[in-house]
C-alpha positions in Angstrom: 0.0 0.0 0.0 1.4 3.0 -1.2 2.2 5.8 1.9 0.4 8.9 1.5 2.3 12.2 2.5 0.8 15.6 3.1 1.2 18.6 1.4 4.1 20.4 2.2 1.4 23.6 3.3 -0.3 21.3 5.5 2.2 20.4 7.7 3.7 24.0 7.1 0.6 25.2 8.9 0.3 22.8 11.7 3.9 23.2 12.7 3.0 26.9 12.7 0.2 26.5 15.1 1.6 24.4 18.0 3.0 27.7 19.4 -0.1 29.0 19.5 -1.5 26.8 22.3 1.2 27.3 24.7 1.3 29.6 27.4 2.5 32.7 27.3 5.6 33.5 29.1 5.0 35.5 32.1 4.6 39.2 32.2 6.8 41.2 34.6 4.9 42.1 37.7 5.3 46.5 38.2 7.4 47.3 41.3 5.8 47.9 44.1 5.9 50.9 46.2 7.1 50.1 49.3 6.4 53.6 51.3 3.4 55.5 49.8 3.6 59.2 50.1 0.8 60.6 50.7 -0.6 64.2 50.3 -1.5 66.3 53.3 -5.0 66.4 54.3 -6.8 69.8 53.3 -8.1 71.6 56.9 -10.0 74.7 56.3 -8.0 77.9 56.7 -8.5 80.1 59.8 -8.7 83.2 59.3 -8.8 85.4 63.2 -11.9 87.2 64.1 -11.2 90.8 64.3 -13.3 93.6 65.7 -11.1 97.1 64.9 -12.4 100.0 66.7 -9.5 102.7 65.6 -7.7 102.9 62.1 -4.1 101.5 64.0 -6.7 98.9 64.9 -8.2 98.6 61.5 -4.7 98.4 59.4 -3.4 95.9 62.5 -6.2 93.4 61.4 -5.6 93.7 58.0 -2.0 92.7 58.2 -3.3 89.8 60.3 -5.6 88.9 58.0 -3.5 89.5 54.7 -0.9 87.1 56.7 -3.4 84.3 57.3 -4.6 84.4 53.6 -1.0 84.3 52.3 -0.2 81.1 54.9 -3.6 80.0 53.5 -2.8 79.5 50.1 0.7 78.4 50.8 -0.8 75.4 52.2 -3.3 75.1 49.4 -0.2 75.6 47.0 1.7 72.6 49.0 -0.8 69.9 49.0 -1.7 70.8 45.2 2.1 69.9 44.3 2.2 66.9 46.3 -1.4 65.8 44.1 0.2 66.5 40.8 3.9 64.8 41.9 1.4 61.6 43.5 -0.7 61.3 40.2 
């Protein structure tokens, strides 16, 4: 009986398949973080209630209150670096 062989695509394509059901080799797992830094937490700003009664009175609160703004928005400034440095 005479041996049949297959065409030489045939076995072309087979061979070309068997990779196809292994597994894939394993990805590489990220690093991990071992300390996360984390942001400070937003408090309200305080701003000191102020009752002037003379104008030395009057331009003393301002400078209080012009002096809490400014530390105000220094912290404000502060924790929206750390966001954008953390994201």
């Amino acid at each position: 009986m005479p041996r049949l062989t297959p065409p030489l695509g045939v076995a072309l394509l087979f061979l070309a398949l068997l990779p196809a059901c292994s597994t894939p080799p394993a990805q590489p797992t990220p690093p991990r973080r071992l300390l996360t830094a984390r942001c400070p937490a937003v408090t309200p700003c305080a701003l000191p209630a102020l009752a002037p009664a003379t104008n030395a009175q009057l331009a003393a609160s301002w400078q209080q209150h012009r002096a809490a703004l400014e530390f105000c928005a220094a912290q404000i400034n502060s924790i929206l670096q750390c966001q954008q440095r953390h994201d």
